[in-house]
PASEBA-1860 file (N, C-alpha, C; in nm, 3 decimals):
! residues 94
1> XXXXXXXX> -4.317/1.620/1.517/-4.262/1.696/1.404/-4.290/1.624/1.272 ~ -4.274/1.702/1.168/-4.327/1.652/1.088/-4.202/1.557/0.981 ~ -4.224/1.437/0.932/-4.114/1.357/0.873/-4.054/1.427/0.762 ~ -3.896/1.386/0.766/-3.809/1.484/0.695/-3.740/1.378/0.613 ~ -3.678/1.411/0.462/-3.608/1.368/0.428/-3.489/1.431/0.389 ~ -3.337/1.400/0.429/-3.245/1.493/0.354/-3.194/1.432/0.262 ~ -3.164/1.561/0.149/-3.103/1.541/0.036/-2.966/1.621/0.012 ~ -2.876/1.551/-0.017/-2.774/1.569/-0.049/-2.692/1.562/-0.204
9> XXXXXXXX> -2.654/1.685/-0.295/-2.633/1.661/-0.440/-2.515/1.690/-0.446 ~ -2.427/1.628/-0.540/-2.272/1.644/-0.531/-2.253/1.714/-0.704 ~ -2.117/1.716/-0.715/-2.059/1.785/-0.857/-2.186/1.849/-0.924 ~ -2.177/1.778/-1.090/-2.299/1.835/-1.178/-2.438/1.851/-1.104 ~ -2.508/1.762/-1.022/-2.594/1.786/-1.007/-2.671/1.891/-0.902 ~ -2.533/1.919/-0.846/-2.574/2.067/-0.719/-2.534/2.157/-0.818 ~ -2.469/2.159/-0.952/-2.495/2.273/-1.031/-2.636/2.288/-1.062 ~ -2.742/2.199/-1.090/-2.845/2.228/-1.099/-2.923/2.279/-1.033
17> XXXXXXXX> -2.896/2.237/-0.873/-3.003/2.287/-0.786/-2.954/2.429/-0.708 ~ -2.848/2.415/-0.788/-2.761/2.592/-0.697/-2.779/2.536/-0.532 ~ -2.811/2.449/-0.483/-2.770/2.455/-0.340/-2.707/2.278/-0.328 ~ -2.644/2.279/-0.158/-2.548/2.101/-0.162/-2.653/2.013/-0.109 ~ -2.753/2.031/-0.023/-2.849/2.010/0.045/-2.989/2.061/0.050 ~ -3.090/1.990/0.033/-3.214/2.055/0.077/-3.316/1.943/0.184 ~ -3.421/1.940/0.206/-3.505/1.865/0.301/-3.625/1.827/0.249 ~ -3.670/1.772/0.236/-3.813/1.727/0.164/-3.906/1.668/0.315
25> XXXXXXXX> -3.995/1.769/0.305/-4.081/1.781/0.424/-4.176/1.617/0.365 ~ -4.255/1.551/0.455/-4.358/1.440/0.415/-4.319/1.332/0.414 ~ -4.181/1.272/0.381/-4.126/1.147/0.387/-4.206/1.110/0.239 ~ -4.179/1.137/0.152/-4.250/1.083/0.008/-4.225/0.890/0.050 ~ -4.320/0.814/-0.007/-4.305/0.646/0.027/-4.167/0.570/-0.015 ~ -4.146/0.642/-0.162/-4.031/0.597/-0.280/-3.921/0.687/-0.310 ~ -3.788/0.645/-0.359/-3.721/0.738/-0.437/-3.781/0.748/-0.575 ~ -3.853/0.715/-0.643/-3.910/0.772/-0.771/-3.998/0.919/-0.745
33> XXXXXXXX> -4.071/0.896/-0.626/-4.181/1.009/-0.558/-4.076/1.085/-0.531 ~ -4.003/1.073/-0.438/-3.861/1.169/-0.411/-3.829/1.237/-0.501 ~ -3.784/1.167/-0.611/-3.723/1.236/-0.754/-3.830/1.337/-0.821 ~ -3.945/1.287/-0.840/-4.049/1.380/-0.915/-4.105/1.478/-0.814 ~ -4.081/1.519/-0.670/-4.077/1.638/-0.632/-3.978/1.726/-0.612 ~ -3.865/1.653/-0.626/-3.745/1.732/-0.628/-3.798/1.806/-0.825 ~ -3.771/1.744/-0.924/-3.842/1.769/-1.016/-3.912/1.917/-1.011 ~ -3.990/1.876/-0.957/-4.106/2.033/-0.959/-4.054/2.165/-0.875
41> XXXXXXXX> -3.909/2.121/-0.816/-3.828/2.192/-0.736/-3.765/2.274/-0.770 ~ -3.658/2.174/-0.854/-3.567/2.247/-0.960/-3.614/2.258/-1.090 ~ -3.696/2.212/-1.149/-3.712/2.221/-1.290/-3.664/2.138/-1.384 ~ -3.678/2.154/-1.512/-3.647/2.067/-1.630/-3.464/2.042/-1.643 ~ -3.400/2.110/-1.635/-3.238/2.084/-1.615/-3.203/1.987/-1.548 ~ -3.242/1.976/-1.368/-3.258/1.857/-1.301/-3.317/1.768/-1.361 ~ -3.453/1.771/-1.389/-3.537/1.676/-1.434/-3.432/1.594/-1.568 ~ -3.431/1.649/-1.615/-3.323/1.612/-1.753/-3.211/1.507/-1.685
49> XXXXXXXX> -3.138/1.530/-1.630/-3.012/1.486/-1.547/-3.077/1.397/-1.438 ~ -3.212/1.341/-1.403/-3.250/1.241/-1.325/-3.334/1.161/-1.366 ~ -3.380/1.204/-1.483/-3.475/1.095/-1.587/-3.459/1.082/-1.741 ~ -3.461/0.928/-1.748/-3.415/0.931/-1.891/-3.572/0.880/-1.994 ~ -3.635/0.987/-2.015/-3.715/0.934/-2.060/-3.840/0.934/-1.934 ~ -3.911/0.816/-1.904/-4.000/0.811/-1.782/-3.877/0.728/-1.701 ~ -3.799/0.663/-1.717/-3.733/0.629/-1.604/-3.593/0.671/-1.575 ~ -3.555/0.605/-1.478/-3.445/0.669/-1.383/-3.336/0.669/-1.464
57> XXXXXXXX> -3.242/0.775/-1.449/-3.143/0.812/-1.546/-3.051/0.686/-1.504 ~ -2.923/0.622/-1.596/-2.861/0.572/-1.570/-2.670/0.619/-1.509 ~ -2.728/0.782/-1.551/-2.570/0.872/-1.519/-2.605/0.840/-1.375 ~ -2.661/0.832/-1.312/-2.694/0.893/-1.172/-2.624/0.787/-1.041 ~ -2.558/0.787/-0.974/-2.502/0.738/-0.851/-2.638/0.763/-0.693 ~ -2.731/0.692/-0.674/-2.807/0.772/-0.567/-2.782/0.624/-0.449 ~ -2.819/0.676/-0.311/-2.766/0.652/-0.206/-2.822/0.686/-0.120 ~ -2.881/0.541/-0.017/-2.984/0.579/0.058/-2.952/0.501/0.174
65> XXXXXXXX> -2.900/0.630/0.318/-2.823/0.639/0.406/-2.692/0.470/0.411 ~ -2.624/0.610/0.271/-2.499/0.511/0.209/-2.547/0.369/0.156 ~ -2.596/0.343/0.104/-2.664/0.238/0.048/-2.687/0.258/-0.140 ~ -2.632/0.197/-0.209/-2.699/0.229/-0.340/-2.786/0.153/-0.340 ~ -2.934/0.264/-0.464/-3.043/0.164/-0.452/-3.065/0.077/-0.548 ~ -2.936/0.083/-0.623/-2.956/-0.085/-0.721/-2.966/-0.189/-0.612 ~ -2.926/-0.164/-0.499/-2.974/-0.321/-0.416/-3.052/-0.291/-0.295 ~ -3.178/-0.206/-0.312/-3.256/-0.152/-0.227/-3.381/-0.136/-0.320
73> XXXXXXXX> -3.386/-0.185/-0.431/-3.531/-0.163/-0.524/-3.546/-0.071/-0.610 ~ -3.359/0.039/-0.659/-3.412/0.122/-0.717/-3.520/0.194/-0.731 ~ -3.558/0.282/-0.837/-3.670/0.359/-0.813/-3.776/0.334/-0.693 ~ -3.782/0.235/-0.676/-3.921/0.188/-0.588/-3.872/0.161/-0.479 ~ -3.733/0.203/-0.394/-3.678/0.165/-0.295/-3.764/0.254/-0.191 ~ -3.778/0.174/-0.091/-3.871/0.259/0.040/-3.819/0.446/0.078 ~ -3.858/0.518/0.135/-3.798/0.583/0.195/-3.899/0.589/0.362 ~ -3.811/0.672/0.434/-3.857/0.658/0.619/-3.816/0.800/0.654
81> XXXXXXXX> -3.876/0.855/0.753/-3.857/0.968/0.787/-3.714/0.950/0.845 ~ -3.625/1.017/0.827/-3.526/1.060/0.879/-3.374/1.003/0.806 ~ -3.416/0.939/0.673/-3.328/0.895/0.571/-3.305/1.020/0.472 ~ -3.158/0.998/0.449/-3.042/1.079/0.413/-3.037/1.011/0.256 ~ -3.056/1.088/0.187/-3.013/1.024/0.016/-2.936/1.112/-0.040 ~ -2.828/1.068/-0.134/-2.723/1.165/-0.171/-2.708/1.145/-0.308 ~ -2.724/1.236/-0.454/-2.720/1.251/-0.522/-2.583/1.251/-0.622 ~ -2.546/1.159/-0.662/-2.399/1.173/-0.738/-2.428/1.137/-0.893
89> XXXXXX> -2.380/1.258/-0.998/-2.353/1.192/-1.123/-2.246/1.097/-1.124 ~ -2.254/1.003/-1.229/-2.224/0.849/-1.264/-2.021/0.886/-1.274 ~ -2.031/1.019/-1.364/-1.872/1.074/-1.344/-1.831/1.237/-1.315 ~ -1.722/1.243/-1.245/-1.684/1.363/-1.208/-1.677/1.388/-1.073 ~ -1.601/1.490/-1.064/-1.545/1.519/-0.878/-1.698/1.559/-0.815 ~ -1.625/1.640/-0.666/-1.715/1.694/-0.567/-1.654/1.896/-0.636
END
């Protein structure tokens, strides 16, 4: 089968994508690659709310199978087929 990644977006930022979950078929290498196809997914609103500029927003809470990736390499943190990343703005509920 082919490598999967799930994504998981909480409060503000599943307002953007109108859905709580989606799957990113390919196993992209990075969460930066991750982010810039989610990007072409949802569009500039997301995009806005996950990049500040060329780099990674600092509102953003992300989490890679429960792990934040300030201590996993940020942007450049690995990803593997069958890893779970979960999307949280920096404030606000579920």
């Amino acid at each position: 089968s082919r490598p999967m990644i799930k994504v998981l977006f909480f409060a503000s930022i599943r307002e953007r994508t109108m859905e709580k979950e989606t799957e990113v078929e390919g196993a992209p290498a990075t969460m930066e690659a991750l982010l810039r196809l989610l990007c072409t997914r949802y569009g500039p609103d997301f995009e806005a709310e996950v990049f500040d500029g060329g780099s990674l927003s600092s509102r953003l809470i992300i989490l890679v199978n429960g792990r934040h990736i300030a201590h996993t390499g940020g942007p450049g943190t690995p990803l593997r087929d069958g890893d779970t990343v979960a999307v949280f703005p920096l404030i606000g509920g579920g």
